[in-house]
C-alpha positions in Angstrom: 26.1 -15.9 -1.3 28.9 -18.3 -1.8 29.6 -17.0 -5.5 31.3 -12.9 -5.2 30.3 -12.4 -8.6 27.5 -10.8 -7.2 27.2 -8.4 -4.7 24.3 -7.6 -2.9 24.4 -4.4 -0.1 21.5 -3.2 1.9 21.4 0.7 2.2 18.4 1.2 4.4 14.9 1.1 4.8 13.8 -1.2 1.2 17.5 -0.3 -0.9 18.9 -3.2 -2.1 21.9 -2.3 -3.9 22.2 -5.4 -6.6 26.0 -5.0 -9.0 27.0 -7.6 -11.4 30.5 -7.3 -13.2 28.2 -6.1 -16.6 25.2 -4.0 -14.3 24.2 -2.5 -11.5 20.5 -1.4 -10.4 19.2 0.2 -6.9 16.0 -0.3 -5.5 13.9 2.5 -3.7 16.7 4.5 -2.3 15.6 6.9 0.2 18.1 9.1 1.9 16.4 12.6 2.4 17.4 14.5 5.1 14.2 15.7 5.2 13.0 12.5 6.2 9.7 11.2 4.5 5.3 12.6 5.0 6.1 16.6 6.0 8.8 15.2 8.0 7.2 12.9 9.9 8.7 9.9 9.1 13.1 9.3 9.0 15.1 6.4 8.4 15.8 3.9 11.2 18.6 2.9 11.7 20.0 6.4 10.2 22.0 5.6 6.8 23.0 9.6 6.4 26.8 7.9 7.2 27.2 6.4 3.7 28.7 7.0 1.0 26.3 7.5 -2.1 29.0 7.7 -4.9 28.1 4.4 -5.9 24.4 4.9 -5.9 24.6 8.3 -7.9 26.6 6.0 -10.9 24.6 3.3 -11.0 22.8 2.0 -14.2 19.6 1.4 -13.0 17.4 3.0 -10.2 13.9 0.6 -9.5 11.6 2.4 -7.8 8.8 0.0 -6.6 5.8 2.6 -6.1 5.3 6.2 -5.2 5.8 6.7 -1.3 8.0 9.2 -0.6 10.3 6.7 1.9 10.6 4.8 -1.4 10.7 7.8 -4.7 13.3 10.0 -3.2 13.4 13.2 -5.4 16.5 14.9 -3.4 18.4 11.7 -3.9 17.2 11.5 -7.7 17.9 14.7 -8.8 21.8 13.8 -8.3 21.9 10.8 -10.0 24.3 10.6 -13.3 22.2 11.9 -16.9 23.1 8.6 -17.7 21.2 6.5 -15.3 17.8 5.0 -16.1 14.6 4.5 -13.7 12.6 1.8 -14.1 9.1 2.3 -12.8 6.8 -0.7 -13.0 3.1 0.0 -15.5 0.4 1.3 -13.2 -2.9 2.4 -14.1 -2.7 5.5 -13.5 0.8 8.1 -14.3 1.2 9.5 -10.7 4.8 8.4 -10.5 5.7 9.0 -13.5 4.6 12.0 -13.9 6.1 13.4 -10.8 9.1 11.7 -12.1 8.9 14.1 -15.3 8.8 17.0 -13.1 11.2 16.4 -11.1 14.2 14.7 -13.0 15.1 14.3 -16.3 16.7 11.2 -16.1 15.1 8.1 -18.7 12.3 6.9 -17.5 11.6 3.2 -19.0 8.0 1.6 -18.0 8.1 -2.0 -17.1 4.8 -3.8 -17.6 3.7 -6.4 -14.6 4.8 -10.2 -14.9 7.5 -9.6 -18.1 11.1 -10.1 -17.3 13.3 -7.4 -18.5 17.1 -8.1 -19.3 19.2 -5.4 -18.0 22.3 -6.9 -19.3 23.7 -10.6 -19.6 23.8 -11.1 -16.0 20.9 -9.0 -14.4 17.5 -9.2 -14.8 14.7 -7.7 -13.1 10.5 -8.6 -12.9 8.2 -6.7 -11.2 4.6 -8.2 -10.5 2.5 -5.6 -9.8 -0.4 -6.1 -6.6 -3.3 -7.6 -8.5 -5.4 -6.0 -6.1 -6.2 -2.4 -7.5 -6.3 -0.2 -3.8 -2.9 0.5 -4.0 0.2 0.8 -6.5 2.3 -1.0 -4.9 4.6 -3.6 -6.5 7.0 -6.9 -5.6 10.5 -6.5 -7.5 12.1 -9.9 -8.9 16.0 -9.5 -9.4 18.0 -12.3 -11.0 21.8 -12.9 -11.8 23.3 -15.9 -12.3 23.8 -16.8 -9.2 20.8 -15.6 -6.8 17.5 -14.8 -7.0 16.1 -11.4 -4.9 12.6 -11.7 -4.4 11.7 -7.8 -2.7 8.1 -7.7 -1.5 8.8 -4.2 0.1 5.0 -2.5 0.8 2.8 -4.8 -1.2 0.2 -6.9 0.8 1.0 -10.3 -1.8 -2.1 -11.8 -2.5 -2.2 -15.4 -2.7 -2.4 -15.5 -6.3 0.5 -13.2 -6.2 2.6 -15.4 -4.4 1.6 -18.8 -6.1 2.8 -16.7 -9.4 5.8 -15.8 -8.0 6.9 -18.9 -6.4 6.0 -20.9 -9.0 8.0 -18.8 -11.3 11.5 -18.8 -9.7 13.7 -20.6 -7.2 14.1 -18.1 -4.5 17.2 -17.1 -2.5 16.4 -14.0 -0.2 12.8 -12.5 0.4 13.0 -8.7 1.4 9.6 -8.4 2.6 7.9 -5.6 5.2 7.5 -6.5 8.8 6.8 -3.2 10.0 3.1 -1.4 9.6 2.9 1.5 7.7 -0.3 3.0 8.4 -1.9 6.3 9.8 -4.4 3.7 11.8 -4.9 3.6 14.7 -2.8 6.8 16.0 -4.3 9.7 14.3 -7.9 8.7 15.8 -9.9 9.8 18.9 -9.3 6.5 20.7 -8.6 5.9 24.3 -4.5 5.3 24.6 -5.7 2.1 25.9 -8.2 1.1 22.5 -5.1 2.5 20.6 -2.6 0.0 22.0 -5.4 -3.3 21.6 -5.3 -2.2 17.9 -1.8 -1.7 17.9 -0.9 -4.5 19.2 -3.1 -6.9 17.4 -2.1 -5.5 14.2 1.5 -5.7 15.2 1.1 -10.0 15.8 -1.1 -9.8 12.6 2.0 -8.9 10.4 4.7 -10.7 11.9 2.1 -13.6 11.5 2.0 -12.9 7.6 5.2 -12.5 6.8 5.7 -15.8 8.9 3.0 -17.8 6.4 4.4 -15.9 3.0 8.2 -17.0 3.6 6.8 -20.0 4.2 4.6 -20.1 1.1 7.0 -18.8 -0.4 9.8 -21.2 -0.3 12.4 -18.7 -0.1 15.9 -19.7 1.4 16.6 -16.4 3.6 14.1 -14.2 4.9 14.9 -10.6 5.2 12.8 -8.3 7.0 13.2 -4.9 5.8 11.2 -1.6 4.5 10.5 -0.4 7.5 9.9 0.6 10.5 10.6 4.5 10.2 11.3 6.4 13.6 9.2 9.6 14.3 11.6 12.5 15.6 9.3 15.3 15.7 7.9 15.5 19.5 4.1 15.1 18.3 5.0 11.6 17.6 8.5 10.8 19.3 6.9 8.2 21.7 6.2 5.8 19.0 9.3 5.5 19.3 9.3 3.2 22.8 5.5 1.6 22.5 6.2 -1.6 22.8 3.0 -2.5 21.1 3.4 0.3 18.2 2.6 -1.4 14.6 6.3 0.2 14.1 8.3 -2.5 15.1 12.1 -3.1 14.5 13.9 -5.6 13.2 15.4 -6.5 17.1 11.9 -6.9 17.7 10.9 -9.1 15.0 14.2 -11.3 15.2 12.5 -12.2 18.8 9.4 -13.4 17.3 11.4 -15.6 15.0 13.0 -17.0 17.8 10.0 -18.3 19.4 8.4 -19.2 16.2 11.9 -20.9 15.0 12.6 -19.6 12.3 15.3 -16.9 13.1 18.2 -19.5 11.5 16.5 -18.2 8.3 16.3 -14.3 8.8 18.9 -12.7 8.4 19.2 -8.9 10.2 21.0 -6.7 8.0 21.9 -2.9 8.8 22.5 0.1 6.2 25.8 -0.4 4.5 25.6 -4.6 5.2 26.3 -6.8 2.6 24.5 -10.1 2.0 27.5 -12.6 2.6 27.9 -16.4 3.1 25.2 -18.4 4.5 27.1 -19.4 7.2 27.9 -16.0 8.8 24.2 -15.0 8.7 24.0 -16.0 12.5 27.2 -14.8 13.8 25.8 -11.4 12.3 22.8 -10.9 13.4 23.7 -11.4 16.7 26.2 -8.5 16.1 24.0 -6.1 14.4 21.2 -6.8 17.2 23.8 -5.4 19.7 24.0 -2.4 17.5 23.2 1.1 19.4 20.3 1.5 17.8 18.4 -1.6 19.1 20.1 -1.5 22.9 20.5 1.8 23.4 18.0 3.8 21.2 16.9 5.8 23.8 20.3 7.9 23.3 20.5 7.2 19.3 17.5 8.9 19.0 17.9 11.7 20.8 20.9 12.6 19.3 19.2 11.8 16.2 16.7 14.1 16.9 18.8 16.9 17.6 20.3 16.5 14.2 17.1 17.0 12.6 14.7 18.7 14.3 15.6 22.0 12.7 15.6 20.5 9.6 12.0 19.2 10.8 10.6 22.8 11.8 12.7 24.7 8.9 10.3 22.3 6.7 6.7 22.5 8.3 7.6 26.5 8.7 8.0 26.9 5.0 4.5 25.8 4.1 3.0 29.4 3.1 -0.8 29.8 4.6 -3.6 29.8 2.9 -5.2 33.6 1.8 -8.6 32.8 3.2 -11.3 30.5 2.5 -10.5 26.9 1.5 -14.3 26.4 0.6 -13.8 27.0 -3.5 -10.7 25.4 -3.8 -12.5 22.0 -2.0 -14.9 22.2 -4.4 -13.3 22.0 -7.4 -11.3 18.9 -6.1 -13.6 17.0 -4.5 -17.2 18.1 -7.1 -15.8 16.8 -10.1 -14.4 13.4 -8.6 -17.9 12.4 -6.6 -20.0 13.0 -10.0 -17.8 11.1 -12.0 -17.9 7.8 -10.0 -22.0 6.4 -9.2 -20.2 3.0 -8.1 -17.7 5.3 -5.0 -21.5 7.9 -4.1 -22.8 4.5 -4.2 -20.3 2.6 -2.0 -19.5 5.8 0.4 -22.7 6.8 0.8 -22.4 9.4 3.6 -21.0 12.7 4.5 -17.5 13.3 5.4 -16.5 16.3 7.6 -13.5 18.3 6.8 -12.7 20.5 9.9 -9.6 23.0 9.2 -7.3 24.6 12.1 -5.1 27.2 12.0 -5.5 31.2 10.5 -8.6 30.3 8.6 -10.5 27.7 10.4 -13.5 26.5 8.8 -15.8 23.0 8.6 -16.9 22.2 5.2 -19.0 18.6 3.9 -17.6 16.4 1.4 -21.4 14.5 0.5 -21.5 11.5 -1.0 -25.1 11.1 -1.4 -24.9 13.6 -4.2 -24.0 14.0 -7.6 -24.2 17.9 -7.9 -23.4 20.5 -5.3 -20.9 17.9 -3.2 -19.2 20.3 -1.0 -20.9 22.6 1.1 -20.4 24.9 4.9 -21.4 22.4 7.4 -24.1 23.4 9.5 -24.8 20.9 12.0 -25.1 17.6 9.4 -24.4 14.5 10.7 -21.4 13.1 9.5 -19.8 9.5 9.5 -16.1 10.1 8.9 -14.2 13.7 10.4 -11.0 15.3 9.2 -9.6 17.6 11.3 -6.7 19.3 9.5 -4.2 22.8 9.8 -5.6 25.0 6.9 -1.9 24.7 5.0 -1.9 21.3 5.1 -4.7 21.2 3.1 -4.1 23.7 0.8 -1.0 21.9 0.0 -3.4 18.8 -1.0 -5.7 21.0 -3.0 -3.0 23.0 -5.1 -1.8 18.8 -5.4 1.7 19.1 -3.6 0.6 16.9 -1.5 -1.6 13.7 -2.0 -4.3 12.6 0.7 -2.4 9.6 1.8 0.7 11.4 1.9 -1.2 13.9 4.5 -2.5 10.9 6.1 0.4 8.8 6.7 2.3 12.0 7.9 0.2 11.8 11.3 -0.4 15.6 10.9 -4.0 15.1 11.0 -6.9 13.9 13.6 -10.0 11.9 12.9 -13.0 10.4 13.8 -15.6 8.2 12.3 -19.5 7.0 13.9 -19.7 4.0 13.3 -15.6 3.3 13.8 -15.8 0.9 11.0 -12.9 0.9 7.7 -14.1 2.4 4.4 -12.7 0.8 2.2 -14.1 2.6 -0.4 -13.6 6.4 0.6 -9.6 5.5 1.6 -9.6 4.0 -2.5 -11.3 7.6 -3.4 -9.3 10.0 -1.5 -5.8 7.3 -2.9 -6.5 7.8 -6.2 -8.9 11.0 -6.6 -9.0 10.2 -10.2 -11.6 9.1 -12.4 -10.1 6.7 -14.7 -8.3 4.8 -11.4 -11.9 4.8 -10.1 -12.9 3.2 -13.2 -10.7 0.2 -12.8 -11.4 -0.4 -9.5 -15.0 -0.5 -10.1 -14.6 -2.8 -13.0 -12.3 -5.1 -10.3 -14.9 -4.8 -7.6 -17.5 -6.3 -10.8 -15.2 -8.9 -11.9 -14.7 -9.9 -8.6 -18.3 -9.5 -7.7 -19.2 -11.5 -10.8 -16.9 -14.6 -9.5 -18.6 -14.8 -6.4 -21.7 -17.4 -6.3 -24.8 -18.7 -4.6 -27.0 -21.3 -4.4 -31.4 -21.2 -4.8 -33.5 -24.5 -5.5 -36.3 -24.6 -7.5 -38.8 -28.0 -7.2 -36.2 -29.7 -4.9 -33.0 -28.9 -7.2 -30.5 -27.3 -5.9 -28.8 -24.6 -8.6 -25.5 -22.8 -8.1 -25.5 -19.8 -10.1 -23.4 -16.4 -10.4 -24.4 -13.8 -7.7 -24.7 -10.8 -9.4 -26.8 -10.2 -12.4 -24.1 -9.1 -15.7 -26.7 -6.2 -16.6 -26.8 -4.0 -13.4 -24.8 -6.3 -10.3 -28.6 -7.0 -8.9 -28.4 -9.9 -6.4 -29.8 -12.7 -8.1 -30.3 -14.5 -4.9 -33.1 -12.3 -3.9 -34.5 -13.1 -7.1 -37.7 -14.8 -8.1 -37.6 -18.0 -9.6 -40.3 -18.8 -12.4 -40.8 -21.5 -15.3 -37.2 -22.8 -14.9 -35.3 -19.7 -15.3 -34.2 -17.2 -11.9 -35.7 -14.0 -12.4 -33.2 -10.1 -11.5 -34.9 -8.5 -9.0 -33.3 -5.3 -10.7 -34.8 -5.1 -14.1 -36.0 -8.4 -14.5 -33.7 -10.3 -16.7 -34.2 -14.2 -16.5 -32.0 -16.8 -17.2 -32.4 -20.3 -17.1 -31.3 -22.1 -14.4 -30.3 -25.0 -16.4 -27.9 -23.3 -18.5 -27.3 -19.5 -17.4 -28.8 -18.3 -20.6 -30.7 -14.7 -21.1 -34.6 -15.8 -22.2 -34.1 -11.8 -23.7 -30.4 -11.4 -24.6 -27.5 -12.9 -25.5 -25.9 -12.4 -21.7 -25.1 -15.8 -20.0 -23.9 -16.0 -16.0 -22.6 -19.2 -14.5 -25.4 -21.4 -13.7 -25.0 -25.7 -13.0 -27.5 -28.0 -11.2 -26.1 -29.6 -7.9 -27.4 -32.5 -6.5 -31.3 -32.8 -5.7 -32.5 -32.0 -2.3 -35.3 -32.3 -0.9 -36.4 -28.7 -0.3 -39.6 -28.1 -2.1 -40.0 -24.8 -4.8 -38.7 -21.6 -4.1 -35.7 -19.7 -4.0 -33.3 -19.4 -1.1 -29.6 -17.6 -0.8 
């Protein structure tokens, strides 16, 4: 930035600090000792070296979603009475409700794709994901004379990013290169599966932040939020896999290079400040030399041995549970699976939920019921296992903890037969709330209800909506008679001329092609 009336500071991990001579505003500021998941996760490269006075007086803290490597409660909790957090409008009131708990700072609620004039010179809009299987959220800071567009965590769907690009010129794009996942590590793979999963996820990012800056049309890219560095010695050598989906930003600077784009990527440390475009190469090169890309072996170990009683002082506090963990799963998990037919339906098996520590115990989570859900396992086949310490859990089921949370702390193992992703039961155990599941599964019908297909009926050709409006039947296993294709649900028809209901007033999208020569019948 040519222009100094605007200053622009990185402070680690995804906190951009962003002061105008009339505003100020901080994004995601994470500087817990502590660290971040039950301590699994800490900042890399450490930012416990600067100076927070700033940060503590600023106007505005913009806090993109509720990880804790991005909602810092130590850090919050000594902010100035007089600062305001900004939270962007998610469907459900996780964050700020934790928020009301915890501080009791202003809290303003900033709905998706609306720009929201902090003062005469700073502006900020966030555009929430569109996809509903995460609350996650790109931030959009303007002043007069730059535009921040910070990605951060969100996985930018394309009509995210057509939105945001065609909706402002942009200077920098903060955007995640690093994974952030709990797959594949905490799985019973072979170390050798583990790194062919690793590493193909690893060029899969790098790939797609590649084709969104881009897309994007951004000036500068700058790769940030993320990776965090594991200092408790359970995970400490994802540290030094050179295939880990933790990358750092050393590590993706070299894949610029060979892609060539590193002239526009710019490497910035905690406590950089986003200066002239000119210097952006003399300081990367700089910050690459930094200890903590050529000589992390020693950073981290003395790193480490900073906060590895921190580390056991916080894993040693969790109390036990008093016995049985059987009731308690129960009412948490009972109530959630008869409240969603569309997740029994989509799930549709058993999870296992095996428990270590002074109360072992294996329990079933069934999703092939409505009633009577949870259950002592006794010898069930199950497609997806949890093996978890007993106070680990508890702290999920007394809610001081939230599944992912658990998850992405790598404290857990697991299994699935077949090893295939649900989708579904990661959305359930994410939200475990019934009006969340309630907009997802009106998502998964809208975007079920977009999709199409195509059946002929005395050698025309007919592309018509997929799934029936009524009950999401497949209409293209449906029967087609006098004109009209026929549910195979409950029997709707409409006509295959113009999509109308021959019984109600329900239409679905329905236009002839051109004529083929297939003879009657219906095909998908």
């Amino acid at each position: 930035m040519e222009n100094l009336n605007t200053s622009v500071r990185f402070y680690g991990h995804a906190s951009i600090f962003v002061q105008t001579p009339t505003s100020s505003l901080v994004t995601d500021p994470w500087f817990s000792s502590r660290g971040a998941f039950l301590s699994s996760w800490h900042q890399f490269p450490r930012n416990d070296f600067l100076d927070l006075g700033a940060l503590r007086e600023v106007d505005y803290v913009v806090l993109s979603h509720e990880h804790r490597d991005h909602f810092d409660v130590d850090f919050l909790r000594t902010l100035s009475p007089w600062t305001k957090i900004i939270i962007p409008k998610y469907t459900d009131d996780y964050l700020l409700n934790e928020l009301k708990e915890n501080v009791s700072n202003e809290v303003l609620i900033a709905p998706s794709h609306q720009k929201l004039n902090l003062s005469d010179d700073l502006a900020l809009t966030p555009v929430v994901q569109s996809v509903p299987i995460w609350d996650d959220c790109t931030l959009v800071i303007e002043t007069p004379e730059t535009t921040i567009v910070d990605v951060n965590d969100m996985k930018v769907s394309a009509k995210d990013l057509d939105w945001i690009r065609d909706s402002f010129d942009i200077d920098y794009l903060f955007m995640q290169f690093s994974g952030a996942n709990w797959h594949p590590y905490v799985y019973d793979y072979t170390p050798e599966r583990k790194k062919e999963i690793s590493r193909a996820k690893r060029e899969n990012k790098f790939a797609t932040v590649h084709k969104t800056f881009v897309a994007s049309k951004a000036r500068w890219l700058v790769p940030t939020a993320g990776p965090p560095c594991f200092l408790d010695p359970q995970h400490y050598e994802l540290n030094f896999d050179g295939d880990s989906i933790f990358p750092t930003q050393a590590d993706f600077y070299r894949y610029a290079q060979r892609e060539g784009f590193a002239d526009r990527t710019i490497v910035l440390l905690p406590g950089d400040e986003v200066v002239g475009d000119a210097d952006h190469p003399v300081e990367n090169e700089n910050r690459l030399n930094s200890d903590c890309f050529m000589r992390k072996a020693s950073y981290l170990e003395e790193y480490q041995r900073e906060r590895l009683p921190l580390i056991r002082r916080e894993l040693d506090s969790i109390p036990p549970p008093e016995g049985s963990l059987l009731r308690k799963l129960q009412e948490h998990f009972q109530p959630l699976i008869a409240s969603s037919a569309f997740f029994r339906r989509r799930i549709g098996g058993r999870m296992l939920i095996r428990t270590t520590g002074e109360h072992p115990e294996s329990m079933v989570v069934d999703f092939t019921r409505s009633e009577n859900s949870v259950y002592p396992h006794a010898g069930e086949s199950c497609f997806y296992t949890l093996e978890i310490e007993d106070k680990l859990l508890n702290l999920v089921l007394d809610q001081k903890l939230s599944w992912e949370e658990l998850l992405l702390s790598l404290r857990v193992r697991a299994s699935r037969e077949p090893d295939q992703y649900n989708e579904s039961l990661v959305v359930f155990l994410r939200f475990a709330d019934p009006e969340s599941y309630r907009a997802y599964a009106r998502y998964e019908r809208r975007k079920q209800l977009d999709e199409r297909a195509v059946v002929h009926d005395n050698g025309q050709a007919y592309e018509i909506q997929r799934y029936c409006p009524h009950a999401m039947a497949d209409l293209s296993k449906g029967e087609i008679r006098d004109g009209c294709i026929v549910c195979p649900g409950h029997g709707w028809a409409f006509r295959l001329s113009d999509g109308q209901c021959t019984t109600s007033s329900d239409t679905i999208a329905a236009r002839p092609l051109q004529a083929t020569a297939d003879a009657g019948g219906s095909s998908g």
